[in-house]
C-alpha positions in Angstrom: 25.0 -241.8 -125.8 23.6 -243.8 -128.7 20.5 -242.3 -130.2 17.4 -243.7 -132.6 16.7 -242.4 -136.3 13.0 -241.8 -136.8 10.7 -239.9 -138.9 8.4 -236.9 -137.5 5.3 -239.1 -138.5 6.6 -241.5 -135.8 6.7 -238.9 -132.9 3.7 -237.7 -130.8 2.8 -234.1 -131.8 2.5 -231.5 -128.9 -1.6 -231.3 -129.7 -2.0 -235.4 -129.1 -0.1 -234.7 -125.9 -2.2 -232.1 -124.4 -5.3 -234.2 -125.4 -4.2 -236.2 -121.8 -4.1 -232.7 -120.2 -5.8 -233.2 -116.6 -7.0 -229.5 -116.9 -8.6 -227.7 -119.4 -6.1 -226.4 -122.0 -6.4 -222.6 -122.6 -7.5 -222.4 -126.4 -4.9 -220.7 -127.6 -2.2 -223.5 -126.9 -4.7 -225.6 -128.9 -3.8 -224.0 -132.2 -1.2 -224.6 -134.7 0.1 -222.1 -136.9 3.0 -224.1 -139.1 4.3 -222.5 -142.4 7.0 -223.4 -145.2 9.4 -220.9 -145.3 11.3 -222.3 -147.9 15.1 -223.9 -147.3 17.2 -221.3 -148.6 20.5 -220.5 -146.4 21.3 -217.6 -144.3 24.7 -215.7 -145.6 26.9 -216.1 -142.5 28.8 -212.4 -143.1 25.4 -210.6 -141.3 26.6 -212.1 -138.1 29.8 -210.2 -138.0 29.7 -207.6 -140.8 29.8 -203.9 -139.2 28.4 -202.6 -142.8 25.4 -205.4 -142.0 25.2 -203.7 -137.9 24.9 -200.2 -139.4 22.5 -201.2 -141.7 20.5 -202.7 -138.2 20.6 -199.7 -136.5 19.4 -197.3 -139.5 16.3 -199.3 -140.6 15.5 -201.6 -137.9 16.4 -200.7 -134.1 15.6 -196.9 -135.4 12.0 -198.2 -136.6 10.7 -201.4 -134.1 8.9 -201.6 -130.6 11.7 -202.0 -128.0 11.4 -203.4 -124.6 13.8 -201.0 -122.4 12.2 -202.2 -118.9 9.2 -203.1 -116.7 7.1 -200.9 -114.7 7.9 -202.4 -111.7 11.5 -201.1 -112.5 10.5 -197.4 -112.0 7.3 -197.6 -109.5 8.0 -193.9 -108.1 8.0 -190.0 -109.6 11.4 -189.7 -110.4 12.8 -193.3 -110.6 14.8 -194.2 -114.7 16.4 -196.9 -116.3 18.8 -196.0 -119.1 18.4 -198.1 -122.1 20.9 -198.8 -125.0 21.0 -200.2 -128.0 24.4 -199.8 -130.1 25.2 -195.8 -130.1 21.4 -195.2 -129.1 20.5 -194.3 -125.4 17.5 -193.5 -123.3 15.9 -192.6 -120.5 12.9 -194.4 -119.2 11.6 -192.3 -116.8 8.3 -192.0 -114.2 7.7 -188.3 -114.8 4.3 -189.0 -113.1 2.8 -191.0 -111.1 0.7 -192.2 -114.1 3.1 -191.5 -116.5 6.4 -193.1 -118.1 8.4 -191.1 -120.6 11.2 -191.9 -123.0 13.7 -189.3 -123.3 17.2 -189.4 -125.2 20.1 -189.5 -122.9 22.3 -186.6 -123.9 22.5 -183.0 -123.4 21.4 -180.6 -125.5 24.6 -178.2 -124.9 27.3 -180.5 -126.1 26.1 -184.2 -125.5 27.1 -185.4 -121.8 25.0 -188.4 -121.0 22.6 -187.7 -118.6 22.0 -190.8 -116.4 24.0 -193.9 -116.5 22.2 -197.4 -115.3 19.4 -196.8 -112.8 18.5 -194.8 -109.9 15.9 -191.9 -108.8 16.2 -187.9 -109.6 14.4 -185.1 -108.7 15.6 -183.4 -112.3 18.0 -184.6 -115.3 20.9 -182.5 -114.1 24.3 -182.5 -116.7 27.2 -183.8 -115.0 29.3 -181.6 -116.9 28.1 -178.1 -116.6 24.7 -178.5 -114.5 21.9 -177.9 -117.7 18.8 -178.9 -115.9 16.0 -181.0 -117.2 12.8 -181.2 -115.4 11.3 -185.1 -115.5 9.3 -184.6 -118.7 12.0 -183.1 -120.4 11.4 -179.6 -120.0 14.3 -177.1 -119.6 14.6 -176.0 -116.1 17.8 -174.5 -115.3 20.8 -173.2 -117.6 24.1 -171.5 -115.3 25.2 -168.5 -116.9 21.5 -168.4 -118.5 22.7 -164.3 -120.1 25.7 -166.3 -122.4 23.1 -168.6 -124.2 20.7 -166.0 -125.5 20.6 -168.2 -128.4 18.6 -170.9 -126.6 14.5 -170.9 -126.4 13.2 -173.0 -124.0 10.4 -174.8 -125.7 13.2 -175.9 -128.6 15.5 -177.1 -125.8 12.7 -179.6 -124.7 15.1 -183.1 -124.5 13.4 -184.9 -127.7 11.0 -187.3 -126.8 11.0 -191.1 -127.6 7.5 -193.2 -128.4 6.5 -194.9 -125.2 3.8 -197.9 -124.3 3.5 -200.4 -121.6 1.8 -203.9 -122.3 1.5 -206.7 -119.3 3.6 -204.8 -117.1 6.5 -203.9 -119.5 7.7 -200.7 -121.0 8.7 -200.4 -125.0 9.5 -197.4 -126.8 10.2 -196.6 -130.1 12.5 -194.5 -131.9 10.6 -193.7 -135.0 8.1 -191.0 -134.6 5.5 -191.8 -136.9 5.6 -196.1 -135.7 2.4 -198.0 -135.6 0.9 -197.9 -132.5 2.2 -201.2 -130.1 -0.9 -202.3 -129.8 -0.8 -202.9 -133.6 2.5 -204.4 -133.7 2.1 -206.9 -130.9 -0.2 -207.9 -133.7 -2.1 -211.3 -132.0 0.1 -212.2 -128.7 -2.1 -209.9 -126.6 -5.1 -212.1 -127.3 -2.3 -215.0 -126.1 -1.1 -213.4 -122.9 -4.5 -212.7 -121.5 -3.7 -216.5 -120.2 -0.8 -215.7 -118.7 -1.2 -212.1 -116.8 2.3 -211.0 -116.6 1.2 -207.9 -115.4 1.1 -209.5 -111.9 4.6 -210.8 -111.9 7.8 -209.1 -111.0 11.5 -209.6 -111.7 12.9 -211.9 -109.4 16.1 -212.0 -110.6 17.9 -209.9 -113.6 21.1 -211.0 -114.6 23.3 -210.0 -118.1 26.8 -210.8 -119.4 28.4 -209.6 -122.6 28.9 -212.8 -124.3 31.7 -213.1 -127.1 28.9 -213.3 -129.8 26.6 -211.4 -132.3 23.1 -210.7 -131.0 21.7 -212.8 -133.8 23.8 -215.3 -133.0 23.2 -215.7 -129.4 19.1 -215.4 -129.8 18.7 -218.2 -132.5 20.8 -220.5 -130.1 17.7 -220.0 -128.5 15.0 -220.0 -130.9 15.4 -223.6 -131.7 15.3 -226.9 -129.1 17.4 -229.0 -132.1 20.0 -228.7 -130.1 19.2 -229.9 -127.1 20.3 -233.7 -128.2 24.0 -232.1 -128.5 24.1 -229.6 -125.9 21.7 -230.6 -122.9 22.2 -234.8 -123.0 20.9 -234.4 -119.2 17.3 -233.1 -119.7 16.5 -235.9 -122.7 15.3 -238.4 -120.2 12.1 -235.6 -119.7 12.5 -233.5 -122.7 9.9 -234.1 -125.9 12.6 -231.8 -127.6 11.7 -233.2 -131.4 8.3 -232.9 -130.2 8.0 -229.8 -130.2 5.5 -227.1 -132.2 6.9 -224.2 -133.8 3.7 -222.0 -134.5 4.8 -218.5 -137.0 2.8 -215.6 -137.1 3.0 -212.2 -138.9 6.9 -210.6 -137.1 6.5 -212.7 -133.4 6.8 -216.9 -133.1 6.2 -219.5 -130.7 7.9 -222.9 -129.6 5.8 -225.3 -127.5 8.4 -227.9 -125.8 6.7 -230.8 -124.1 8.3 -232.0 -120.7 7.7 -234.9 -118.2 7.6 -236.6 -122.1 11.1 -238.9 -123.0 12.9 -237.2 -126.2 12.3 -239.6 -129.0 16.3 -239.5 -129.5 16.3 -241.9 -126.8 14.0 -245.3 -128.2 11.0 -246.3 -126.9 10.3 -245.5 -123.0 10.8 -248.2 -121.0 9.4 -246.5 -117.2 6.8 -244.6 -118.2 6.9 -242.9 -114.9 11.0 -242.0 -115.7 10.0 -238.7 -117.4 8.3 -237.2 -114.6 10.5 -238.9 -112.2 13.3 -237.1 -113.9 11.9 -233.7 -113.9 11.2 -233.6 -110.4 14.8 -235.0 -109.6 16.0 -232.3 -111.9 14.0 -229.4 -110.0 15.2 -230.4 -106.7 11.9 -230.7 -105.2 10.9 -232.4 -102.3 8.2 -235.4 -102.6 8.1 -236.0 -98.8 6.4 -233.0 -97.9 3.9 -233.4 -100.6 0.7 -235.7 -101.1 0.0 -237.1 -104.5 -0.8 -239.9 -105.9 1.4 -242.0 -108.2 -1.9 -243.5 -110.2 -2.1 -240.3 -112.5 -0.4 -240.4 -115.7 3.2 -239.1 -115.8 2.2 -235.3 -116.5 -0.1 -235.4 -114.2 1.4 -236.8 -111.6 4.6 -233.9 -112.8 2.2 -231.2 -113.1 0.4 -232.1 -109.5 4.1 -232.4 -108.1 4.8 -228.8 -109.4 1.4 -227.5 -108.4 2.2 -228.3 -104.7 5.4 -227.1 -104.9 4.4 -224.0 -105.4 1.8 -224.0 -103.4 4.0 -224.7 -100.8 6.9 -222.5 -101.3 5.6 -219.1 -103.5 2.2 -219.5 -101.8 0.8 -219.7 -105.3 -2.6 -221.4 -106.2 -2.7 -223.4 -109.6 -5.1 -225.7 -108.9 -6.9 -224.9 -111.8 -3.5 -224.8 -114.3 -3.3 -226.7 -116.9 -0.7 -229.3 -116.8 0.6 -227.6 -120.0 1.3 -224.6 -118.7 3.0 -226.3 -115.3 5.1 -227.9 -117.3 6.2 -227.7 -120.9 8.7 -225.1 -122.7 6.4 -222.4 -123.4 8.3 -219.6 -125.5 6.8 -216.3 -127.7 9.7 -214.6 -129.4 9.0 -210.6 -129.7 10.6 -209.4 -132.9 13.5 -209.0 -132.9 14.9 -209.3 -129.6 13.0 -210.4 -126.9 12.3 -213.6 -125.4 9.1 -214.4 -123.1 8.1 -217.9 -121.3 4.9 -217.0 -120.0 4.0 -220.5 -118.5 3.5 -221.0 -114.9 6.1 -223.6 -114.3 8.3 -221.5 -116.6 8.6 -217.8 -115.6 11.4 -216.8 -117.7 12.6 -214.4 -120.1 15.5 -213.5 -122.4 16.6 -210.1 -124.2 19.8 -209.8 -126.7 21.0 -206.7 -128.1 24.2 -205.5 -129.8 26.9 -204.1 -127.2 28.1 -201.1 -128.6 28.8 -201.3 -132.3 30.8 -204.3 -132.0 29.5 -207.3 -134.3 31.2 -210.1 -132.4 29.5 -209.2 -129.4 26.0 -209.0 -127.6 24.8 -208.4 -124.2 22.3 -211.3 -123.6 20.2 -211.1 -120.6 18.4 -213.8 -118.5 15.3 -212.7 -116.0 12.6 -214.6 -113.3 9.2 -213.6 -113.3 7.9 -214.5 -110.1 4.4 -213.9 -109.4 3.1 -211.7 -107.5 1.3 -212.9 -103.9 0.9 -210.1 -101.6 -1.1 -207.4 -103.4 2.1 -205.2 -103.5 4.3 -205.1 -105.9 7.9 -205.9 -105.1 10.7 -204.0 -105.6 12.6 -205.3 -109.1 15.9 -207.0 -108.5 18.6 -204.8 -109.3 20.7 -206.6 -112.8 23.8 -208.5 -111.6 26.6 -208.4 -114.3 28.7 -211.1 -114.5 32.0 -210.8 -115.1 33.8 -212.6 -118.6 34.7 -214.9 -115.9 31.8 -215.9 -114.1 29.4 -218.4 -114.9 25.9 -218.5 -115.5 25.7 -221.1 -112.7 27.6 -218.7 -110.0 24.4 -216.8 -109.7 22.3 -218.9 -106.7 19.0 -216.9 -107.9 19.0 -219.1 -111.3 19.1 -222.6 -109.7 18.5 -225.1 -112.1 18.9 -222.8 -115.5 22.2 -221.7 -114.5 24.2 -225.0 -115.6 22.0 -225.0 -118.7 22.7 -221.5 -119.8 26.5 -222.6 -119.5 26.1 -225.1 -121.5 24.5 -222.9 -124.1 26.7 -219.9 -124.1 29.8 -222.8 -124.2 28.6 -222.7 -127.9 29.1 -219.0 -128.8 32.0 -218.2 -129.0 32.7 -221.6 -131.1 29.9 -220.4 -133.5 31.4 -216.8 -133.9 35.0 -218.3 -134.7 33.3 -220.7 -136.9 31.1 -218.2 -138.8 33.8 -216.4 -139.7 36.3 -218.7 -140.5 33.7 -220.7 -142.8 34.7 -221.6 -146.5 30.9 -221.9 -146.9 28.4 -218.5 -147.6 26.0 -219.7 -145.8 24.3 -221.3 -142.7 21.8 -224.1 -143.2 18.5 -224.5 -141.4 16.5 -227.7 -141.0 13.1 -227.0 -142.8 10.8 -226.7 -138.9 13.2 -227.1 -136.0 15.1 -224.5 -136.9 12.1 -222.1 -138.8 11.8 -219.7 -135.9 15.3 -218.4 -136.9 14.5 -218.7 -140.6 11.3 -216.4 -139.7 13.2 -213.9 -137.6 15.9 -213.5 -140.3 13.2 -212.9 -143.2 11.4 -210.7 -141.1 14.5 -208.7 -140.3 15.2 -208.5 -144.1 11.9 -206.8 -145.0 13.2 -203.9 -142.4 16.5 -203.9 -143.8 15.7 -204.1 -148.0 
């Protein structure tokens, strides 16, 4: 594939495109917030150090808002999710009807884990010798209760774990004394009140432990520079050097137009070809639709999708914005959590360390579908995939599944490299790549 130099001058900026926008565009994907965040490189050992993960754990994953699950995870009294991070493990529980608690997963007598994965429990009974938790962590039930006279209830509490819940998800905190979430979410709630996650559900949940550091694996997908070398196919509708990286105080945001060609391709011959593409690329069906081909591409793309899901999620966006059909919409949560809040997008991503291993992460991939019938659906239950499968073996992805194979095709590669590099550092490019640039220099300030 032969590709055209050009300057960023020469491209059309994300803002010019939504100008042709056939809906109103929610204000705030009319702002820009671009900074220069300097060009100095990244010293590659913090992606496989185990002093560097220790160092993580202590003053960063002990001190940050977490997301562990979403509330539609644990809808009834009794129902948990365990959630781990390196040697760290909770339980999320509904102690309450109106009331999620955090609780550390191990027992107070000599350290059993209490739970393991999901599930529902009248109590939080030890596997090993029956010590009995009630649901908020009070002490209910000791065997042999005359050879502990040591023990006082009220100090064998389980210890407690900050909790808060924001658009439907759960974070919790490890540090006692955090900021409140409110405060660290920081301006993204004043964002999402476009997108109203809240009224989605998890469609599909699926994680692998991928041959990679967790920092690793997330800025392969805090950047669309390498789309040109990794995802040839989706050029033909891609704006990927387009795109607007927008950095805020800890959290970021890329804005990726589609239905536009990727300026790495020349000038557009068909300028119907980008939204042609897209729709050839999404599988869907322009018989059973009515639209007319007179709009401009997005429209036209963005009336296409509109339909579509009309038609098949029984979902009205008549009122959308073509934006938010259509482009790459992505906030990145420090540090490890991924949201694409769009409507023609509903995505998410979450990478943490597995175990204290540095070469290796679990990276997760979830659907947000929306929500139609009042009620709430049950969340899908998280499908592991084997070191063997593929991405693309899982039906429930569709399209993203090939893509995510192409991207995690690059971990392992980058790991190897990393580590067998003569040179200290990694280089970023001075905007498509300052999203990872911002996430490392935010993690520093937790970590110096």
């Amino acid at each position: 594939m032969t590709t055209k130099n050009f300057t960023r001058d020469e491209m059309e900026t994300v803002q010019e495109i939504l100008q042709t926008d056939s809906r109103t565009v929610p204000p705030v994907l009319k702002q820009e917030s671009i900074k220069d965040l300097g060009t100095a490189d990244i010293p590659r050992e913090i992606f496989f150090s185990p002093e560097y993960h220790n160092l993580e754990v202590e003053k960063m994953w002990k001190k940050v808002w977490q997301w562990a699950c979403r509330e539609e995870n644990i809808p009834n009294v009794g129902d948990y999710v365990v959630y781990d991070v390196a040697d760290l493990s909770v339980i999320v529980v509904r102690s309450k009807a109106d009331k999620i608690q955090a609780l550390y997963n191990s027992c107070l007598h000599r350290g059993t884990q209490l739970c393991v994965n999901e599930g529902n429990t009248l109590a939080l009974k030890c596997p090993f010798h029956g010590w009995t938790w009630k649901l908020d962590g009070t002490l209910a039930h000791i065997p042999c209760r005359w050879d502990f006279e040591q023990v006082e209830d009220e100090a064998f509490r389980l210890p407690e774990i900050k909790v808060a819940t924001w658009q439907g998800f759960v974070f919790i905190n490890f540090d006692p004394n955090c900021e409140s979430l409110e405060s660290y979410l920081e301006n993204l709630p004043e964002h999402f009140q476009q997108f109203a996650l809240q009224e989605r559900f998890i469609a599909a949940h699926v994680a692998k432990v991928m041959p990679a550091n967790w920092k690793v694996a997330l800025g392969a997908f805090l950047e669309v520079y390498h789309v040109i070398g990794t995802h040839p196919q989706i050029l033909k509708f891609s704006g990927d050097a387009n795109s607007q990286n927008d950095i805020y105080g800890r959290h970021n945001r890329l804005i990726m137009p589609i239905a536009v060609q990727s300026p790495h391709l020349g000038k557009l011959r068909d300028p119907q070809a980008p939204a042609t593409g897209l729709i050839e690329f999404m599988g869907i069906d322009l018989e059973t639709l009515q639209i007319s081909e007179e709009m401009n591409p997005r429209a036209y793309a963005a009336e296409v999708t509109r339909q579509s899901f009309k038609q098949n999620l029984e979902v009205d966006c008549s009122t959308v914005s073509d934006t938010e059909m259509l482009d790459i919409i992505s906030y990145f949560i420090f540090p490890n959590l991924m949201i694409f809040p769009g409507v023609g997008q509903p995505f998410m991503f979450r990478f943490r360390p597995y175990g204290n291993d540095p070469d290796s992460c679990i990276m997760e991939f979830l659907v947000l579908q929306p929500c139609t019938s009042g009620v709430m659906p049950p969340a899908a239950k998280i499908h592991w995939l084997t070191s063997e499968e593929n991405w693309s073996d899982v039906p429930e992805l569709r399209q993203a599944g090939p893509v995510l194979d192409q991207d995690a095709s690059n971990l392992l590669l980058l790991q190897k490299g990393l580590k067998a590099s003569a040179k200290p550092g990694i280089t970023l490019g001075n905007y498509q790549e300052s999203r990872i640039r911002h996430f490392h220099q935010i993690l520093d300030k937790y970590l110096s």
